[in-house]
VODOTOR-102286 format. One record per atom (N, C-alpha, C): residue in three letters; atom name; z, y negated, x negated; residue number from 1. Coordinates in pm, 1 decimal, padded with zeros to 6 digits. Each point is the difference from the previous one (the first is absolute). Layout:
(node ala; CA; (Z; Y; X); NUM)
...
// end
This chain:
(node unk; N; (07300.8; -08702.6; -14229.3); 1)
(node unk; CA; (-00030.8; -00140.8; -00005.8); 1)
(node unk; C; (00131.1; -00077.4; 00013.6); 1)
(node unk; N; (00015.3; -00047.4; -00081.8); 2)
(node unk; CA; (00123.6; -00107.2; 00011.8); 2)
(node unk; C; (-00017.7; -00154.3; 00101.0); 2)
(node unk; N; (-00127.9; -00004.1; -00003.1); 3)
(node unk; CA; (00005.2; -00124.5; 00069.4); 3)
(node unk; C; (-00121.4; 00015.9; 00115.3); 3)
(node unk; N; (00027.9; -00122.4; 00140.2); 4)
(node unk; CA; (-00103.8; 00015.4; 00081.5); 4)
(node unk; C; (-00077.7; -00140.6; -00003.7); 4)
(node unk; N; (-00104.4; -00012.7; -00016.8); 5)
(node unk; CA; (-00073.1; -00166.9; -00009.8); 5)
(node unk; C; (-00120.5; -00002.6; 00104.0); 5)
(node unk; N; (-00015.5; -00148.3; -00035.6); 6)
(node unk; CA; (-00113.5; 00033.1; 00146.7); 6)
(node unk; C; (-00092.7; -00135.4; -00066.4); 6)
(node unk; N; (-00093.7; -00037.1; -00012.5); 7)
(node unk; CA; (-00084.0; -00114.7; 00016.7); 7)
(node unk; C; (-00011.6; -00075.9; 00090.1); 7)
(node unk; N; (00031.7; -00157.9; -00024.2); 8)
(node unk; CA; (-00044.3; -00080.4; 00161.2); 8)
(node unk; C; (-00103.1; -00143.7; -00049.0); 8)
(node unk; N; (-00097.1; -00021.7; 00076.0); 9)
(node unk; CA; (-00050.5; -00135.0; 00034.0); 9)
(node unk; C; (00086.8; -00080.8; -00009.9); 9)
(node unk; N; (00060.5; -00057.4; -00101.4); 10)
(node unk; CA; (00139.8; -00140.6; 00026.7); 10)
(node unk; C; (-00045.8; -00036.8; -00146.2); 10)
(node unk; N; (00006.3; -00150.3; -00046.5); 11)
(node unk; CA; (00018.9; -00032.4; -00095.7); 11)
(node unk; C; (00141.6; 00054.9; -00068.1); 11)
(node unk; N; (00000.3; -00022.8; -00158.3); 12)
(node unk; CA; (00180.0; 00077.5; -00063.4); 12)
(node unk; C; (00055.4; -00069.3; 00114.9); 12)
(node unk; N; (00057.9; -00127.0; -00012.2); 13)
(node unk; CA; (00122.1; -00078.1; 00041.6); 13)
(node unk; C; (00015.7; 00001.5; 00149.6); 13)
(node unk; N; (-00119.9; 00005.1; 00089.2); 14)
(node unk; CA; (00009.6; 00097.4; 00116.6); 14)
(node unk; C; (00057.0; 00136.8; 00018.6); 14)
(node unk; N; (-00040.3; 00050.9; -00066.8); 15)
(node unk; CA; (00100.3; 00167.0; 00009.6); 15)
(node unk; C; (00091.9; -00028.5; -00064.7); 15)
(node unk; N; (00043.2; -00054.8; -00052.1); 16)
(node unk; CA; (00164.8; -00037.4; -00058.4); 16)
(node unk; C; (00071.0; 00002.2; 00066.3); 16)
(node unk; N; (-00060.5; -00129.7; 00164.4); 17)
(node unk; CA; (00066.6; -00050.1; 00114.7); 17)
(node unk; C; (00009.3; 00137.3; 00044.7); 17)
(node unk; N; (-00108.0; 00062.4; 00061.5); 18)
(node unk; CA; (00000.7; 00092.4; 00112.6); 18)
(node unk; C; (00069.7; 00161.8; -00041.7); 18)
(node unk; N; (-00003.5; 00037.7; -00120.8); 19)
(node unk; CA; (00083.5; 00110.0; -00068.5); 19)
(node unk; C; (00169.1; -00066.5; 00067.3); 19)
(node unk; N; (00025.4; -00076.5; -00068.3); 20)
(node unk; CA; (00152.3; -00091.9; 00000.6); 20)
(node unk; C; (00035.5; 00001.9; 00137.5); 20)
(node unk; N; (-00124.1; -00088.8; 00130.2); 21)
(node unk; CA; (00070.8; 00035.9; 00118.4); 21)
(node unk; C; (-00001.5; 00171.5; 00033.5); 21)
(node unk; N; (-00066.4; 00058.9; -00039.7); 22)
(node unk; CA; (-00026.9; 00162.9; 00106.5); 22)
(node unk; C; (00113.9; 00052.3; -00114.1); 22)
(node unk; N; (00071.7; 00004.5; -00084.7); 23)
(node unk; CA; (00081.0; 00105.2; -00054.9); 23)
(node unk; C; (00151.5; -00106.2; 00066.4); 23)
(node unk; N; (00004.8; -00135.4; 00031.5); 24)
(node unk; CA; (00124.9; -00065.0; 00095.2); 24)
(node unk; C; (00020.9; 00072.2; 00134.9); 24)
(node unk; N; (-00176.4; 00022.3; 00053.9); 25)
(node unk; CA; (00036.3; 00030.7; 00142.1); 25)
(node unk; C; (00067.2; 00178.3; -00021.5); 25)
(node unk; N; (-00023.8; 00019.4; -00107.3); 26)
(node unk; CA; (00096.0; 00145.2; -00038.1); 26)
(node unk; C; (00118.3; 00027.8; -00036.6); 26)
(node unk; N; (00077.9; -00139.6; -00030.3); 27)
(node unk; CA; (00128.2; 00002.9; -00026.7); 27)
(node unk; C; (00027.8; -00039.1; -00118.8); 27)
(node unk; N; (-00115.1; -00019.0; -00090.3); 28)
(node unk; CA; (-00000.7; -00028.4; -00154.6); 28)
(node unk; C; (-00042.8; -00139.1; -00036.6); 28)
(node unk; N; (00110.2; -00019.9; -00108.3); 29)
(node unk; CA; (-00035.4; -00161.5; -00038.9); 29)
(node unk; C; (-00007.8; 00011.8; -00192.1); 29)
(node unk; N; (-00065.8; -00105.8; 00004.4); 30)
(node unk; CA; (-00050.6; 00021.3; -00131.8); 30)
(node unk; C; (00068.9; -00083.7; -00079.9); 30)
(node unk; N; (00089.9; 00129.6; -00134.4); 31)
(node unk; CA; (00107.4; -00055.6; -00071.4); 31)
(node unk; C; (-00054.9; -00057.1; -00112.8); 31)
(node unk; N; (-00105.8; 00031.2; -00023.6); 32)
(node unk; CA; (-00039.6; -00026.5; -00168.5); 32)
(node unk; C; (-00219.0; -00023.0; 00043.6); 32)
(node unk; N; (-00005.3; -00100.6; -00087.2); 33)
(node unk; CA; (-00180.7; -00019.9; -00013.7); 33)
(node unk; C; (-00004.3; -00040.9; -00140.8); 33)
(node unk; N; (-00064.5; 00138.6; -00076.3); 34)
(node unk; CA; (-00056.8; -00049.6; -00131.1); 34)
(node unk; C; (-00172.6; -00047.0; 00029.7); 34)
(node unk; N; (-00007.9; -00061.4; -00077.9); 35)
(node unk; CA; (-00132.2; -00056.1; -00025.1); 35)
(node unk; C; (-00084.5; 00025.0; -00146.1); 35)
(node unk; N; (-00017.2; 00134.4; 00031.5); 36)
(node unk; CA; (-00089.0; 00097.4; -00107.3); 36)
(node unk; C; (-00059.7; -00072.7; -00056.5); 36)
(node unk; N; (-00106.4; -00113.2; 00028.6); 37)
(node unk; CA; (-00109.9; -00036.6; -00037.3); 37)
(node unk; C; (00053.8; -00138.2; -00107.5); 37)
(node unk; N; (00080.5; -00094.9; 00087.1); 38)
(node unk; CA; (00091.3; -00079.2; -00119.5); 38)
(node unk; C; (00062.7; 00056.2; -00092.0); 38)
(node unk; N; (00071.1; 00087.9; 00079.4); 39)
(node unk; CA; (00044.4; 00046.3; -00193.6); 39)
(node unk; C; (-00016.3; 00059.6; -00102.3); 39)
(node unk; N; (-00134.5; 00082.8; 00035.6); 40)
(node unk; CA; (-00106.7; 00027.9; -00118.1); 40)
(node unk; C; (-00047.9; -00124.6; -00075.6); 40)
(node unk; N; (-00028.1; -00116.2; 00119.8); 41)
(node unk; CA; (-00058.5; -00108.5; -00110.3); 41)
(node unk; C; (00080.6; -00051.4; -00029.2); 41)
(node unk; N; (00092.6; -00010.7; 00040.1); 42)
(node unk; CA; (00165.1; -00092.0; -00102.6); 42)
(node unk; C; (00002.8; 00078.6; -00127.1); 42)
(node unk; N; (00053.5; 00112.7; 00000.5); 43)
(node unk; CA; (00035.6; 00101.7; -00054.1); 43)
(node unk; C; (-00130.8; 00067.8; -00139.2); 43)
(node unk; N; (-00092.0; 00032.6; 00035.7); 44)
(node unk; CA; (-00111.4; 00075.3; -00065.2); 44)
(node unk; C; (-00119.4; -00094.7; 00002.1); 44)
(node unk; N; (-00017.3; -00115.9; 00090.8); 45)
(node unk; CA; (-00125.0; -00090.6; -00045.9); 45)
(node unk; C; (-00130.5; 00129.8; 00062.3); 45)
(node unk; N; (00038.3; 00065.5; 00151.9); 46)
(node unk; CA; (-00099.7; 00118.4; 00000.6); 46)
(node unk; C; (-00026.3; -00066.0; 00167.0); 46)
(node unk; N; (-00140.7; -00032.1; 00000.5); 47)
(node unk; CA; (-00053.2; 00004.5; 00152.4); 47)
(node unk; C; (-00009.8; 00108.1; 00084.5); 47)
(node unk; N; (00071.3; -00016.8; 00095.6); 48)
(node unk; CA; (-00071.5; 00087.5; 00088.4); 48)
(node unk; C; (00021.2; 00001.5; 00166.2); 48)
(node unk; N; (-00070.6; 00080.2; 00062.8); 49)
(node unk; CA; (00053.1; -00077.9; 00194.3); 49)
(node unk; C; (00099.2; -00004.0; -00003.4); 49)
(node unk; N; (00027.3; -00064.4; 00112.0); 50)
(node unk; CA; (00122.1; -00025.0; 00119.2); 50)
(node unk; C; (00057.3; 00177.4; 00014.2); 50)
(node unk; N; (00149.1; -00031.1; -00078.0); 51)
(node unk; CA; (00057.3; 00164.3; 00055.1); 51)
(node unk; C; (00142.8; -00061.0; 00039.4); 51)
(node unk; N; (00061.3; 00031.5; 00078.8); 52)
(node unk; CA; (00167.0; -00045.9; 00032.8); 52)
(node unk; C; (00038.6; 00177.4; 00023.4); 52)
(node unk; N; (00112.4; -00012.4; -00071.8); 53)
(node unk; CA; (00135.4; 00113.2; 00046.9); 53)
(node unk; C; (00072.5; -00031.3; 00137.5); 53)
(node unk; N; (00006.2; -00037.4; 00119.9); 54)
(node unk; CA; (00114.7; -00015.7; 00049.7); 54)
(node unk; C; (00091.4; 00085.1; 00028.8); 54)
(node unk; N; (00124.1; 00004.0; 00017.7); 55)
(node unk; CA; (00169.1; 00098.8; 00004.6); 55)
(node unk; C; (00044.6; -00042.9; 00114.1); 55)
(node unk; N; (-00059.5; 00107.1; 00095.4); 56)
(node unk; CA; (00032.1; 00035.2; 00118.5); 56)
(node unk; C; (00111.8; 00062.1; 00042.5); 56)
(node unk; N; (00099.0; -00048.4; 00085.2); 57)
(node unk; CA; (00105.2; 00073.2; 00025.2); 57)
(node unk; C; (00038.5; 00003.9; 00127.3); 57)
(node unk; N; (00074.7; 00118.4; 00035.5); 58)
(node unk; CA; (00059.8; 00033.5; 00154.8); 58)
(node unk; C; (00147.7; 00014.6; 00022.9); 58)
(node unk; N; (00063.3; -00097.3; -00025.7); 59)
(node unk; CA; (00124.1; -00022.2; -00009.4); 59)
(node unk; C; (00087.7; 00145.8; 00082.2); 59)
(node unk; N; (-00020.6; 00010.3; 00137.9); 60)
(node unk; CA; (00026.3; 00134.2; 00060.3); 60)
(node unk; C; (-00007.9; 00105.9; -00117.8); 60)
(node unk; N; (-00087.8; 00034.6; -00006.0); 61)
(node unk; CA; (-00052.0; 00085.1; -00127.8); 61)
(node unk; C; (00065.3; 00028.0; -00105.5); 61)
(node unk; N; (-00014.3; -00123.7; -00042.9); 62)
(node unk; CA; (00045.2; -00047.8; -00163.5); 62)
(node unk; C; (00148.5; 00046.6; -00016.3); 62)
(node unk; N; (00039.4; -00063.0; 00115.0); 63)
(node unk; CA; (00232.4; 00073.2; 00005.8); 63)
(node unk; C; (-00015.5; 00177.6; -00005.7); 63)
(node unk; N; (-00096.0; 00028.9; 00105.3); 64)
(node unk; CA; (00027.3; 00143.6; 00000.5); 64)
(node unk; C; (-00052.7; 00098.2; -00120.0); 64)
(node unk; N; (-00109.7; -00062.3; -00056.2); 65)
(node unk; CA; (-00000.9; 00082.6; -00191.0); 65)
(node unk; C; (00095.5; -00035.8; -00019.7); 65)
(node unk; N; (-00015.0; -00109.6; -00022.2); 66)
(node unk; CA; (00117.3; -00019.7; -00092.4); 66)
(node unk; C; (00189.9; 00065.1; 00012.9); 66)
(node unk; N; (-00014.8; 00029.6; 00125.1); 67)
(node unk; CA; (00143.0; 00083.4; 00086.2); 67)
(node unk; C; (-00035.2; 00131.9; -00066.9); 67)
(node unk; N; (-00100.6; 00043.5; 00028.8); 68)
(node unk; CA; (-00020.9; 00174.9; 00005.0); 68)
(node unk; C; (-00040.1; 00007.8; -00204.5); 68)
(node unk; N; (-00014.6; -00076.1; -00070.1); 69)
(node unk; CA; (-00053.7; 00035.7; -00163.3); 69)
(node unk; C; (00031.9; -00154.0; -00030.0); 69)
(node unk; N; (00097.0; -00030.0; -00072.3); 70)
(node unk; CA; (00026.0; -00137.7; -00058.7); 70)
(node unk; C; (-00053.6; -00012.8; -00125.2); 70)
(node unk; N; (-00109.6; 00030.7; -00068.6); 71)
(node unk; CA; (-00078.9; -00062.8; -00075.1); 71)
(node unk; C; (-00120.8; 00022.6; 00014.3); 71)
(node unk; N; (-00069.7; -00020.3; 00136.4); 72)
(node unk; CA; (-00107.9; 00016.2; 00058.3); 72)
(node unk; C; (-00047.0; -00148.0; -00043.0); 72)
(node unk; N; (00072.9; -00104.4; 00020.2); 73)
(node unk; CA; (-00014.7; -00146.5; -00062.7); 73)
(node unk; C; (-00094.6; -00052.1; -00090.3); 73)
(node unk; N; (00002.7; 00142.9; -00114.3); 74)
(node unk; CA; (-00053.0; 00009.2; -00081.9); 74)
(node unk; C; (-00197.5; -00004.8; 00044.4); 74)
(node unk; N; (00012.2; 00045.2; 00080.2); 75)
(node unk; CA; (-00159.7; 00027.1; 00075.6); 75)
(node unk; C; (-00036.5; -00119.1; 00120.9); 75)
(node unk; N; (00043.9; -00085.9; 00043.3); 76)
(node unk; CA; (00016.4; -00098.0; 00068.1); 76)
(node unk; C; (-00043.3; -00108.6; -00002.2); 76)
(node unk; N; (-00074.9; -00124.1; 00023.4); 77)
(node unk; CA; (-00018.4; 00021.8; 00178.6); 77)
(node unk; C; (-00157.5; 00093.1; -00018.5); 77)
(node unk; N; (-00009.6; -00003.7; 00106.7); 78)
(node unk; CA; (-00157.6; 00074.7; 00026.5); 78)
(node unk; C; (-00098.2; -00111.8; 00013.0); 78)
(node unk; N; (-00110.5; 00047.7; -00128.3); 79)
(node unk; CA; (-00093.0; -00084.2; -00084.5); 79)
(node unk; C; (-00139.2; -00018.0; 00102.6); 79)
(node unk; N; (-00041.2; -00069.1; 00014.3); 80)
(node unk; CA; (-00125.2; -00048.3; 00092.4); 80)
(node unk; C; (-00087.6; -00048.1; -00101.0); 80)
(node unk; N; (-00133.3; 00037.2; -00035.0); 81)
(node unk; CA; (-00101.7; -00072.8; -00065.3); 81)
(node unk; C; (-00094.2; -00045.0; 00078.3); 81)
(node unk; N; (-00006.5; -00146.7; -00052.2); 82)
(node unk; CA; (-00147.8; -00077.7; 00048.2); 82)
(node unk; C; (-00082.0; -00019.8; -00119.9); 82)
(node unk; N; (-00089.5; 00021.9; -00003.7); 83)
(node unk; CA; (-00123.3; -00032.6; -00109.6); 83)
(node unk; C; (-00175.5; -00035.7; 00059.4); 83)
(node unk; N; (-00002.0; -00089.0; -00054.1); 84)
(node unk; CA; (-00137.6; -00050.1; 00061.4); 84)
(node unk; C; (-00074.1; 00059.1; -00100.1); 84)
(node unk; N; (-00144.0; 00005.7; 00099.3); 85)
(node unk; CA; (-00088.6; 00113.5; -00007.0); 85)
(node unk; C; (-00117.6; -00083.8; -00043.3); 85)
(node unk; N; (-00048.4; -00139.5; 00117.5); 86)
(node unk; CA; (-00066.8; -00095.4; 00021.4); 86)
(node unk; C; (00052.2; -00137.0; 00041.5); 86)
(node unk; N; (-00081.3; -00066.7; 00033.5); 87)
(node unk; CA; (00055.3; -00157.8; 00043.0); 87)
(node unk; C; (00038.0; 00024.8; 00199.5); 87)
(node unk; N; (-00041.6; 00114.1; 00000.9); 88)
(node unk; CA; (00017.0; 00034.5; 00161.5); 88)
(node unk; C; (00060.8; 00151.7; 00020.5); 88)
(node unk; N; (00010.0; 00074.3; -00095.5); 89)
(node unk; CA; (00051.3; 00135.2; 00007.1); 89)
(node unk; C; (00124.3; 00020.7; -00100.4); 89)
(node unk; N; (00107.7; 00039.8; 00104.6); 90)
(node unk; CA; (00108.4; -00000.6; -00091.9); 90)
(node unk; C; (00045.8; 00140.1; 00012.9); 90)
(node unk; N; (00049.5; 00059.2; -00086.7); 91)
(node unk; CA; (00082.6; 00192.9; -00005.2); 91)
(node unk; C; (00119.9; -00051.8; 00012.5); 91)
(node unk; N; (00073.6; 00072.5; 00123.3); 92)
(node unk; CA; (00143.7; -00000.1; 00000.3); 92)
(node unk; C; (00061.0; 00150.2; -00036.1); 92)
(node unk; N; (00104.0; 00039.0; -00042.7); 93)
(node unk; CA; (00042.1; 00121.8; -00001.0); 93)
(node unk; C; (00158.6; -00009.7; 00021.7); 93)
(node unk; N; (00019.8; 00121.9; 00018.8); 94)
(node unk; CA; (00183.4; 00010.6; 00046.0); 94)
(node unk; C; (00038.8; 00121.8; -00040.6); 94)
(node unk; N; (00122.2; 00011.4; -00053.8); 95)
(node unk; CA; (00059.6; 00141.5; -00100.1); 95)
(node unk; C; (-00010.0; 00087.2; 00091.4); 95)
(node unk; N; (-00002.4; 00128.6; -00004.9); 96)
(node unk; CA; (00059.9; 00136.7; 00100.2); 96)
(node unk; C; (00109.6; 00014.0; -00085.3); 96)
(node unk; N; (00132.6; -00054.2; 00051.6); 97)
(node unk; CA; (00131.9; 00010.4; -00043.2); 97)
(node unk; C; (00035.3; 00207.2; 00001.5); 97)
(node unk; N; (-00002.5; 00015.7; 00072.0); 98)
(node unk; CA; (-00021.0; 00184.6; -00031.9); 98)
(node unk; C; (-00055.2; 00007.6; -00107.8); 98)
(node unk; N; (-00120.8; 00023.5; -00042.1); 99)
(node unk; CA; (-00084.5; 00028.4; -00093.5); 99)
(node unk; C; (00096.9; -00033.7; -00184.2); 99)
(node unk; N; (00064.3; -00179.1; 00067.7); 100)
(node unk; CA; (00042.8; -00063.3; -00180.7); 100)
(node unk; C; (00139.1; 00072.8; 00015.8); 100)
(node unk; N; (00098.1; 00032.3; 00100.9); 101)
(node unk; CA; (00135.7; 00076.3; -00005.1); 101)
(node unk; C; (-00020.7; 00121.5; -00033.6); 101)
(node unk; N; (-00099.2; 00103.7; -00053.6); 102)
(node unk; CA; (-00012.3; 00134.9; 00012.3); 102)
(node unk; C; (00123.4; 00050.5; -00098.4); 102)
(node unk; N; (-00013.1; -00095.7; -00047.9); 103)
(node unk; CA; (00117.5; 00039.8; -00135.2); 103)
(node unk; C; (00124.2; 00014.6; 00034.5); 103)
(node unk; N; (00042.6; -00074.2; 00098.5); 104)
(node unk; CA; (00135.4; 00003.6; 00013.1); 104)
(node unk; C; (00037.0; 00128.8; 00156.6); 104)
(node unk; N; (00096.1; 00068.0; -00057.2); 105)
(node unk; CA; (00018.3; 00117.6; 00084.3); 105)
(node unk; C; (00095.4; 00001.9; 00146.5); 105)
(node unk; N; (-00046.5; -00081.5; 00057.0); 106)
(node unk; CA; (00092.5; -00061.8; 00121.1); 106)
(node unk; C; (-00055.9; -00002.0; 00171.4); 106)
(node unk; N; (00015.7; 00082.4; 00060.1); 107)
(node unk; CA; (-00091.3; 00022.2; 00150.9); 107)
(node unk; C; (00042.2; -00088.4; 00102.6); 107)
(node unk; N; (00080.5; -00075.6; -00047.1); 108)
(node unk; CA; (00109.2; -00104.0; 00150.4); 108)
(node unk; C; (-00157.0; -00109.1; -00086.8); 108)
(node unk; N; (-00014.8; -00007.5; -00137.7); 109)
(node unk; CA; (-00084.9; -00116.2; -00063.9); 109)
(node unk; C; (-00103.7; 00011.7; 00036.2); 109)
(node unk; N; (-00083.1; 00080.9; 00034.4); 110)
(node unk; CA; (-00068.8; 00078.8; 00038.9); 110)
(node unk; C; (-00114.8; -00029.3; 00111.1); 110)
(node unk; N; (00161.9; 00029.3; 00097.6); 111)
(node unk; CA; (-00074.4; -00082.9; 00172.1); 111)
(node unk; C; (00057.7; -00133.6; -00028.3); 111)
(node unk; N; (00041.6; -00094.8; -00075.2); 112)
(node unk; CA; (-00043.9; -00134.0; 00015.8); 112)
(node unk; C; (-00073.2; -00048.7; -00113.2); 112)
(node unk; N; (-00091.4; 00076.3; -00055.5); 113)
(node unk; CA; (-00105.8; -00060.0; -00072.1); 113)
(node unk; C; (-00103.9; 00038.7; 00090.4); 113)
(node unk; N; (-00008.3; 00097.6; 00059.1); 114)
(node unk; CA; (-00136.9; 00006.6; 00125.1); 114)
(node unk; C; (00021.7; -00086.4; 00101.4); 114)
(node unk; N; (00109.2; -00042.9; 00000.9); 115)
(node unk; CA; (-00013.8; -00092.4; 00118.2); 115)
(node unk; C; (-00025.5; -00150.2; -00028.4); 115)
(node unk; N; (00053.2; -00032.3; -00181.7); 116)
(node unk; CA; (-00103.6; -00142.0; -00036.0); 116)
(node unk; C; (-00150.1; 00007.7; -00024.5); 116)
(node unk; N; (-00033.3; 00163.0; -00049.2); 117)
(node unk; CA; (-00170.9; 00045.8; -00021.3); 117)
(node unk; C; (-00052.4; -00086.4; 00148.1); 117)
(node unk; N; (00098.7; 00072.6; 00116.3); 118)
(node unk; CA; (-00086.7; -00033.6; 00133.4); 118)
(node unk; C; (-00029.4; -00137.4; 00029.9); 118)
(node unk; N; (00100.8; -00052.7; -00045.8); 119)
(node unk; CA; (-00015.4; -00150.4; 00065.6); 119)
(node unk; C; (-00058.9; -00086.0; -00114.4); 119)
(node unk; N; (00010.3; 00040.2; -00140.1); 120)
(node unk; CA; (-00137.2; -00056.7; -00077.8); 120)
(node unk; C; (-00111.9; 00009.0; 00007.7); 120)
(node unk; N; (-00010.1; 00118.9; 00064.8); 121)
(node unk; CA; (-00217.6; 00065.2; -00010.2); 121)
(node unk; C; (00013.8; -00114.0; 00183.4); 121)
(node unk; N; (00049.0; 00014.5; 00094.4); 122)
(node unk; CA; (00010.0; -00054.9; 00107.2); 122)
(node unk; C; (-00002.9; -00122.4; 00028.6); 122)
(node unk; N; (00051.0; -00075.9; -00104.3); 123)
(node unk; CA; (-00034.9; -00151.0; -00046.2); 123)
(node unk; C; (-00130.6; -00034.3; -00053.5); 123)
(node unk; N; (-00033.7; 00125.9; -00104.1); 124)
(node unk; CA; (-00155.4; -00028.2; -00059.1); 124)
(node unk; C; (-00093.8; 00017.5; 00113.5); 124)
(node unk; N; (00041.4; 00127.6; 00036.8); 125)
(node unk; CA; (-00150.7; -00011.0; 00143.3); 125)
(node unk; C; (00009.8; -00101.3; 00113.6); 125)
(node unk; N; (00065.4; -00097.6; 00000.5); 126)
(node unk; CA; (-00025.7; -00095.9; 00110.2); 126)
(node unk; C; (-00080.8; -00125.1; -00036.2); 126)
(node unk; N; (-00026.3; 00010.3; -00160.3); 127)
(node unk; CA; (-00094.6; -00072.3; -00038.2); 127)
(node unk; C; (-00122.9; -00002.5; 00003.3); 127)
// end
């Protein structure tokens, strides 16, 4: 499984908030928010729910890939999905950074992608 998600009682733009604070109180701030759903309809004229990308990052982290494999960059920041489900149920999900690095052959990369896995799934369950 590449990714861990969880369902919550929150309207979308509520779990937007509460994803955003619980992956801060982890050290991660969010570099990038696409807005899936606008730019299908900008773009393709195609309806559909509330989905946001946000690009989660752990600056700590982020120096030390990037120290130990310098085009890890390439895979960067670590992707958080929100997608509404209902007008009251929203799906959040968060990468297993292990799982998307399998490719790259590096064990120092290794133990610090389990250690953003931990504190992403650790952010999701406090929701």
């Amino acid at each position: 499984m590449y990714y861990t998600s969880r369902e919550i009682k929150a309207p979308f733009d509520k779990a937007v908030e509460m994803i955003t604070e619980a992956v801060g109180k982890e050290g991660f701030g969010i570099l990038s928010d696409i807005d899936v759903q606008a730019t299908l309809k900008k773009k393709l004229d195609v309806d559909r729910k509330k989905y946001r990308i946000l690009g989660a990052c752990n600056p700590p982290n982020a120096h030390k890939a990037l120290s130990v494999e310098p085009y890890i960059g390439l895979m960067l920041p670590c992707n958080v999905v929100v997608q509404e489900v209902d007008d009251n149920t929203t799906d959040i999900a968060v990468i297993d950074p292990v799982a998307s690095m399998q490719a790259v052959d590096n064990d120092d990369l290794k133990v610090i992608a389990a250690d953003i896995r931990d504190r992403l799934k650790k952010a999701l369950n406090t929701l």
